[in-house]
MARSE-598235 format. One record per atom (N, C-alpha, C): residue number from 0; residue in three letters; atom name; x, y, z. Coordinates in Angstrom, 3 decimals. Example, Ala and Ser with C-alpha at 12.3 -4.5 7.8 and 13.67 -1.06 7.14 Angstrom:
% residues 2
ATOM    k    r   a        xx        yy        zz
ATOM    0  ALA   N    13.190    -5.690     7.800
ATOM    0  ALA  CA    12.300    -4.500     7.800
ATOM    0  ALA   C    13.200    -3.300     7.800
ATOM    1  SER   N    12.850    -2.250     7.080
ATOM    1  SER  CA    13.670    -1.060     7.140
ATOM    1  SER   C    12.900     0.030     7.870
***
This chain:
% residues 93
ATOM    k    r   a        xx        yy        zz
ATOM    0  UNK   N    -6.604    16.839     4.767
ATOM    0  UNK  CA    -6.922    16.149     3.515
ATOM    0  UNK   C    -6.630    14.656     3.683
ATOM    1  UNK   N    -7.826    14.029     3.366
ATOM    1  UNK  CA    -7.812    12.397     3.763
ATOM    1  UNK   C    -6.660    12.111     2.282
ATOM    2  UNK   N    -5.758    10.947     2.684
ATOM    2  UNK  CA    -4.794    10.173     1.236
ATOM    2  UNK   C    -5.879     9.641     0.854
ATOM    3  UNK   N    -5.660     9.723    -0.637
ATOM    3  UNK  CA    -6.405     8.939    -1.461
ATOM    3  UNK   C    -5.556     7.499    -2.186
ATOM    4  UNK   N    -6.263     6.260    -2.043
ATOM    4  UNK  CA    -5.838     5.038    -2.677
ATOM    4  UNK   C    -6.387     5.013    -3.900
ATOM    5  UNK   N    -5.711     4.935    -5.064
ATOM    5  UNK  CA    -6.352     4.137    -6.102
ATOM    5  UNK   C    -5.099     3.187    -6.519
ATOM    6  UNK   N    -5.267     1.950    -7.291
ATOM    6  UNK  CA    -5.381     1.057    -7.443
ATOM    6  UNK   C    -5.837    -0.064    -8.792
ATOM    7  UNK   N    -5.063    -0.278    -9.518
ATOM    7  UNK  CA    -5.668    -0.723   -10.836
ATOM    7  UNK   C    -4.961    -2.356   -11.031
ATOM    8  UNK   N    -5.249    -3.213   -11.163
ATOM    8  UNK  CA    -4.849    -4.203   -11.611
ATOM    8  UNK   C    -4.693    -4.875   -13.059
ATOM    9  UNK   N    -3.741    -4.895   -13.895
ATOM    9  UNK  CA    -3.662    -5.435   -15.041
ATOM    9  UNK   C    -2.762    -6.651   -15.359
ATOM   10  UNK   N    -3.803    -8.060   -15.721
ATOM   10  UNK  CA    -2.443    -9.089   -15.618
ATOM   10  UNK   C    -2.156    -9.326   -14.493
ATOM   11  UNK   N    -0.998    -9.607   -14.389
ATOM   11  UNK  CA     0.263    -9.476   -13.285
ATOM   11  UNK   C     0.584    -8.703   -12.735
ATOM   12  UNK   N     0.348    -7.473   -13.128
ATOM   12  UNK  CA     0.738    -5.773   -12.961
ATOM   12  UNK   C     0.036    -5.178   -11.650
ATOM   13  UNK   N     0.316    -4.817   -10.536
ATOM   13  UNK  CA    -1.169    -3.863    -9.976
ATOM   13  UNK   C     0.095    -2.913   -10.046
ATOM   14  UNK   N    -0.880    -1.610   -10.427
ATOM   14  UNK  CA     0.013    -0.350    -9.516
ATOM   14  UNK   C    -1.194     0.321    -8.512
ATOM   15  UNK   N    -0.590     1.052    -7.336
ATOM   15  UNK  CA    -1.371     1.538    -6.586
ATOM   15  UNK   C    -0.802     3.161    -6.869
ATOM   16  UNK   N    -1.723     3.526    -6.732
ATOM   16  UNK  CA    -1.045     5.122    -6.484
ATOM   16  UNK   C    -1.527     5.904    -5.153
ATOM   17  UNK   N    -0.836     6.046    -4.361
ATOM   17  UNK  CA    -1.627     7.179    -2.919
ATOM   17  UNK   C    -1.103     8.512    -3.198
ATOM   18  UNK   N    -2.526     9.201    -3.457
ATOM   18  UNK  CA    -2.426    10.696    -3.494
ATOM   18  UNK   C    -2.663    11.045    -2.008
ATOM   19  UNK   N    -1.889    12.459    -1.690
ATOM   19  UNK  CA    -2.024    13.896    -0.477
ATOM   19  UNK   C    -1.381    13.009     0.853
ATOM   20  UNK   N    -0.162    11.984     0.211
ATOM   20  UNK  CA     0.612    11.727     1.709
ATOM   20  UNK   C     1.165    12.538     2.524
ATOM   21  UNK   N     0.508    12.766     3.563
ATOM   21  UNK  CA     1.117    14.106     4.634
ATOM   21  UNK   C     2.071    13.059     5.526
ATOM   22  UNK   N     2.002    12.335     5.510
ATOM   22  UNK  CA     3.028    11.215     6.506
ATOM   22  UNK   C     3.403    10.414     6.047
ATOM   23  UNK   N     4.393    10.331     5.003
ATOM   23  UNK  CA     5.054     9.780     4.013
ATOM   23  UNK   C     6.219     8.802     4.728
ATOM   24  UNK   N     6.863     9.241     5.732
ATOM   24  UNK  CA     7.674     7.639     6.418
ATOM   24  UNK   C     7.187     6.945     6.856
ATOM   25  UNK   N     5.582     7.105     7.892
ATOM   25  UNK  CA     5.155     5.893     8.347
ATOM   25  UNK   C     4.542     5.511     7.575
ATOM   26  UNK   N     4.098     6.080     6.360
ATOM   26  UNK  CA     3.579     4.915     5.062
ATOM   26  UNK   C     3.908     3.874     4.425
ATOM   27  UNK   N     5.428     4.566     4.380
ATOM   27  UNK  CA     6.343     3.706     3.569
ATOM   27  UNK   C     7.141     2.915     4.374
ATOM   28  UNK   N     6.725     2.815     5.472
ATOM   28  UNK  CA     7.355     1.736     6.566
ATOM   28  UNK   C     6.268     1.123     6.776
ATOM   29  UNK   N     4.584     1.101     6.808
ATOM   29  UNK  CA     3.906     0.180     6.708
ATOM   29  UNK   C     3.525    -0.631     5.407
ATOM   30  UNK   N     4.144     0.012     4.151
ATOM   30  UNK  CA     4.136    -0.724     3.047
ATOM   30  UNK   C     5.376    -1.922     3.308
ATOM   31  UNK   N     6.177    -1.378     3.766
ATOM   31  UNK  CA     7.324    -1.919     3.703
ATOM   31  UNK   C     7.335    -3.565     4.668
ATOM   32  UNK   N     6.697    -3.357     5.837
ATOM   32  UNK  CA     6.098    -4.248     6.625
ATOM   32  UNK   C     5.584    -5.111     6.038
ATOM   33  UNK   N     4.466    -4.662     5.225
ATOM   33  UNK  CA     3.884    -5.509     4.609
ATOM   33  UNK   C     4.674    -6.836     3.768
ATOM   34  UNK   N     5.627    -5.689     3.138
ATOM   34  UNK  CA     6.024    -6.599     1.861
ATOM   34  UNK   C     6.828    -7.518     2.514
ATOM   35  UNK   N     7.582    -7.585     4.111
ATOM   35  UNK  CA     8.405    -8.440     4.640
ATOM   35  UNK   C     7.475    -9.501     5.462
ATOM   36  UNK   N     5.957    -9.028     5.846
ATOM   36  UNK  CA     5.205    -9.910     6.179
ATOM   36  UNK   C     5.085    -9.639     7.602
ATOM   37  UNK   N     5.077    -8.642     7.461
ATOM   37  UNK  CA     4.513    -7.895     9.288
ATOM   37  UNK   C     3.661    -6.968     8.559
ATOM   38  UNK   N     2.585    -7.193     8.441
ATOM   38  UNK  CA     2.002    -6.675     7.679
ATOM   38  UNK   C     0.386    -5.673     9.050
ATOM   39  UNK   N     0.447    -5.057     8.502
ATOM   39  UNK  CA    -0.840    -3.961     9.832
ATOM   39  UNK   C    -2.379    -4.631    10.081
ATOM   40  UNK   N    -2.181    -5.239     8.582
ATOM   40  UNK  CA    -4.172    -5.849     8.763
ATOM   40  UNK   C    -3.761    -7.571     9.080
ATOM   41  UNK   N    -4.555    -8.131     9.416
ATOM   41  UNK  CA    -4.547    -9.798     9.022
ATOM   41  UNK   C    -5.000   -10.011     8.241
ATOM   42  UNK   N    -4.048   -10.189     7.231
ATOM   42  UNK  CA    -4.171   -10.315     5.671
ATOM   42  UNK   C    -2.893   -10.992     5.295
ATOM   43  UNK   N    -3.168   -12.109     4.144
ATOM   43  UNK  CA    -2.198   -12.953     3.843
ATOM   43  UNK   C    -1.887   -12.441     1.981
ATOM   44  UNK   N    -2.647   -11.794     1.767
ATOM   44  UNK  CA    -2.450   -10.577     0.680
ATOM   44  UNK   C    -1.031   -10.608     0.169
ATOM   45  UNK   N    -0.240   -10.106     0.735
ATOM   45  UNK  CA     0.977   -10.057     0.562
ATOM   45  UNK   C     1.782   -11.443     0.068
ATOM   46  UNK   N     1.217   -12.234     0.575
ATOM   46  UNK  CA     2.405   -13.919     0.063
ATOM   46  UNK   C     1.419   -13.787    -1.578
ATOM   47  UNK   N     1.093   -13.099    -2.072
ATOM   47  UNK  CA     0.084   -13.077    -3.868
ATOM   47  UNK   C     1.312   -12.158    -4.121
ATOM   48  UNK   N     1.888   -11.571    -3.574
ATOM   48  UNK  CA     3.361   -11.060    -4.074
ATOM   48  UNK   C     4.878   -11.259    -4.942
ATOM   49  UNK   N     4.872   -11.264    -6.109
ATOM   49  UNK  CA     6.344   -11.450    -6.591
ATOM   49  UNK   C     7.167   -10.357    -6.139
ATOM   50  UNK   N     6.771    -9.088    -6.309
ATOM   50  UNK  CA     8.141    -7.782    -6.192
ATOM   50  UNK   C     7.639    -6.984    -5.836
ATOM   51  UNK   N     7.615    -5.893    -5.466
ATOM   51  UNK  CA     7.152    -4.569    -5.473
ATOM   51  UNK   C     8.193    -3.536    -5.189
ATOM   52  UNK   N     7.835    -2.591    -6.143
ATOM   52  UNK  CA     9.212    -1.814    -6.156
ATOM   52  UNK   C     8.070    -0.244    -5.703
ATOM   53  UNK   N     9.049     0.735    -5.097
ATOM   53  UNK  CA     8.070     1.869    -4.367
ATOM   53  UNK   C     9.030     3.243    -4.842
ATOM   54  UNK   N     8.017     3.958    -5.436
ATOM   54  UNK  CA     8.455     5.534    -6.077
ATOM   54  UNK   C     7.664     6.173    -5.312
ATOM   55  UNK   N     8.312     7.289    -4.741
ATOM   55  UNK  CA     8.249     8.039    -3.629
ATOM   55  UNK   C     7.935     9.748    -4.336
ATOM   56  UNK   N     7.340    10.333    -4.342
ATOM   56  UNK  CA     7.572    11.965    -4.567
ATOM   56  UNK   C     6.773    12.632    -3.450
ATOM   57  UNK   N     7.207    13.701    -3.559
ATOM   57  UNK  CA     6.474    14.707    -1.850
ATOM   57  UNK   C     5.208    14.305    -1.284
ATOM   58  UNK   N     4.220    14.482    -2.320
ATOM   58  UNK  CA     3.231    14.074    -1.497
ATOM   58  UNK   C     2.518    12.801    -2.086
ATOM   59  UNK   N     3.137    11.770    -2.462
ATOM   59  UNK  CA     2.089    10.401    -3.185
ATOM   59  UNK   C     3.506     9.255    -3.332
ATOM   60  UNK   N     2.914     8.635    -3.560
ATOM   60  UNK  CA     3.619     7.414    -3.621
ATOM   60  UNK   C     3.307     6.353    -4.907
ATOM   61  UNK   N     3.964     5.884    -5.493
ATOM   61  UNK  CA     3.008     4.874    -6.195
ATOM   61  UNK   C     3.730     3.214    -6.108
ATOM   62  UNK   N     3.401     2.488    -5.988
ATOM   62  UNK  CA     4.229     1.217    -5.798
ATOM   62  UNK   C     3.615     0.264    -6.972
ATOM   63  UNK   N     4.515    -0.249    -7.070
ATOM   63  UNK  CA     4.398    -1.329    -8.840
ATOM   63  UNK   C     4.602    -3.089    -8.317
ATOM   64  UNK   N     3.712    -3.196    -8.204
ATOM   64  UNK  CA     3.714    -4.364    -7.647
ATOM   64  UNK   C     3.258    -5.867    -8.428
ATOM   65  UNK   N     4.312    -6.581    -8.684
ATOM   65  UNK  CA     4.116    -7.786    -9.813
ATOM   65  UNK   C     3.320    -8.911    -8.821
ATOM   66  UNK   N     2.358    -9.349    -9.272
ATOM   66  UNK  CA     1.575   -10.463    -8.826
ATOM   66  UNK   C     1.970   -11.900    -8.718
ATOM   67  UNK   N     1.533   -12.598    -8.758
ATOM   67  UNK  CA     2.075   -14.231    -8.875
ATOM   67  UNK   C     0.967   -14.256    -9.903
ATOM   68  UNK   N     1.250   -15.209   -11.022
ATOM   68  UNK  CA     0.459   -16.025   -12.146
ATOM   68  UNK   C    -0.779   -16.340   -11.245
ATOM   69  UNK   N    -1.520   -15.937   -12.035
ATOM   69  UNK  CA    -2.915   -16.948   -10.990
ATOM   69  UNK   C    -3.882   -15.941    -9.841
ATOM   70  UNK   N    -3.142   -14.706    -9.615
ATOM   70  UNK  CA    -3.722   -14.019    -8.357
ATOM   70  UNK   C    -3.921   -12.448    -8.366
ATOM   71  UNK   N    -4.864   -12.212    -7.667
ATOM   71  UNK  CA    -5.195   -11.171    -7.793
ATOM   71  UNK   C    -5.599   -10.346    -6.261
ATOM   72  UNK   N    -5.131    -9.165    -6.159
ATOM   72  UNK  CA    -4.129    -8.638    -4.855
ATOM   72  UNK   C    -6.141    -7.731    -4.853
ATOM   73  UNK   N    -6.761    -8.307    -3.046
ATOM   73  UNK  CA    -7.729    -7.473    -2.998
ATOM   73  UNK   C    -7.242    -5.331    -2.480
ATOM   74  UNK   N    -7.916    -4.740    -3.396
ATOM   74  UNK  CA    -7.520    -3.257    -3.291
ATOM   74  UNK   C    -7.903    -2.768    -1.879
ATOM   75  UNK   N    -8.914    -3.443    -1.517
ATOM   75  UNK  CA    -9.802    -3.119     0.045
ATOM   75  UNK   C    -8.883    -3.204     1.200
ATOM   76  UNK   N    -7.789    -4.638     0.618
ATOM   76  UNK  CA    -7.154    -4.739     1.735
ATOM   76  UNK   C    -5.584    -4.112     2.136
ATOM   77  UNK   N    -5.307    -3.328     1.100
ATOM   77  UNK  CA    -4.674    -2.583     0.192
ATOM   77  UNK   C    -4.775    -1.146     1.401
ATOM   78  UNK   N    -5.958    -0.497     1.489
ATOM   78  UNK  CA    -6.420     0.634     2.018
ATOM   78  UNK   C    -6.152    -0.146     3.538
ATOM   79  UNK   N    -6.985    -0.972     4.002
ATOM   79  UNK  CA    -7.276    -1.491     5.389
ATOM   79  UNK   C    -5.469    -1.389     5.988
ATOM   80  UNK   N    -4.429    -2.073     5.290
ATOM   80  UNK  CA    -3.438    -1.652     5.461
ATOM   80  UNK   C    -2.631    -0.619     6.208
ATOM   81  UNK   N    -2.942     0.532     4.991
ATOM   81  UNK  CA    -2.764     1.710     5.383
ATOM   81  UNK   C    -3.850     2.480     5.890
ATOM   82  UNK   N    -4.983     2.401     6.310
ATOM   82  UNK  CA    -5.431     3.081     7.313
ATOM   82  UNK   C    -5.237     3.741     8.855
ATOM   83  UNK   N    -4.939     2.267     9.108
ATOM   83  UNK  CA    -4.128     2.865    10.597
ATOM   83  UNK   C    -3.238     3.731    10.622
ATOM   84  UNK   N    -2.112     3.707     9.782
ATOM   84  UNK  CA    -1.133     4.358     9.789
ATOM   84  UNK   C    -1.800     6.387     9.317
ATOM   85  UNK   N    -2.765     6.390     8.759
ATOM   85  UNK  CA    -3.331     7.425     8.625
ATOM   85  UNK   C    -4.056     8.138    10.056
ATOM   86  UNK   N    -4.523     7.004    10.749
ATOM   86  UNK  CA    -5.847     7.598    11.631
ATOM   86  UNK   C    -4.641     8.195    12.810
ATOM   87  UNK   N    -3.749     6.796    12.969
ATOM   87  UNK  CA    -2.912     7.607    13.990
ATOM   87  UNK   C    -2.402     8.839    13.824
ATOM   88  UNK   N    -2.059     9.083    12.507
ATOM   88  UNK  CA    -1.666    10.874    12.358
ATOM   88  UNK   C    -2.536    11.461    12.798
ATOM   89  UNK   N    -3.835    11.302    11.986
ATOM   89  UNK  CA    -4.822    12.287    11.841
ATOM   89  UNK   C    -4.925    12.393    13.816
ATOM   90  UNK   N    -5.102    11.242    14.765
ATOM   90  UNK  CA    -5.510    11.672    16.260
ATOM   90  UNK   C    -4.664    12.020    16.868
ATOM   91  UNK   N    -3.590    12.856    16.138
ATOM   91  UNK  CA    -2.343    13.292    17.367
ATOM   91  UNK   C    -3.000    14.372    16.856
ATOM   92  UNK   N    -3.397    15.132    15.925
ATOM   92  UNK  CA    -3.409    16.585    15.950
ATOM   92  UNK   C    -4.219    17.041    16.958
***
């Protein structure tokens, strides 16, 4: 089962939600990357960042992520992100 990204932006507000995480630490260590700026894509995405705080349950994740005044976080690059970290699971099986 491919994770699903969705993604909503309101304001300042984005939340993302990833549904059917089967590999839930290297997710949350490439989110985490991100937010310190080792980020997986070349994407400067992340400095549009005030906070992001990350809720974890078995299989999804959702992260709440406050924007900067003025900006708006692309969702595409959001996925591009975490893709890799998916495909590599998916080609060990």
């Amino acid at each position: 089962v491919a994770m699903e990204i969705r993604s909503k932006q309101t304001g300042s507000s984005l939340v993302v939600n990833l549904q059917n995480v089967s590999n839930q630490n290297e997710v949350l260590e490439a989110i985490q990357g991100c937010a310190d700026g080792q980020c997986a894509c070349s994407t400067d995405e992340y400095q549009k960042v005030q906070s992001l705080e990350i809720q974890s349950s078995p299989n999804s994740i959702q992260l709440n992520i406050e924007v900067k005044a003025g900006e708006v976080i692309d969702p595409n690059c959001i996925s591009e992100c975490l893709a890799p970290v998916e495909e590599v699971k998916t080609s060990q099986k």
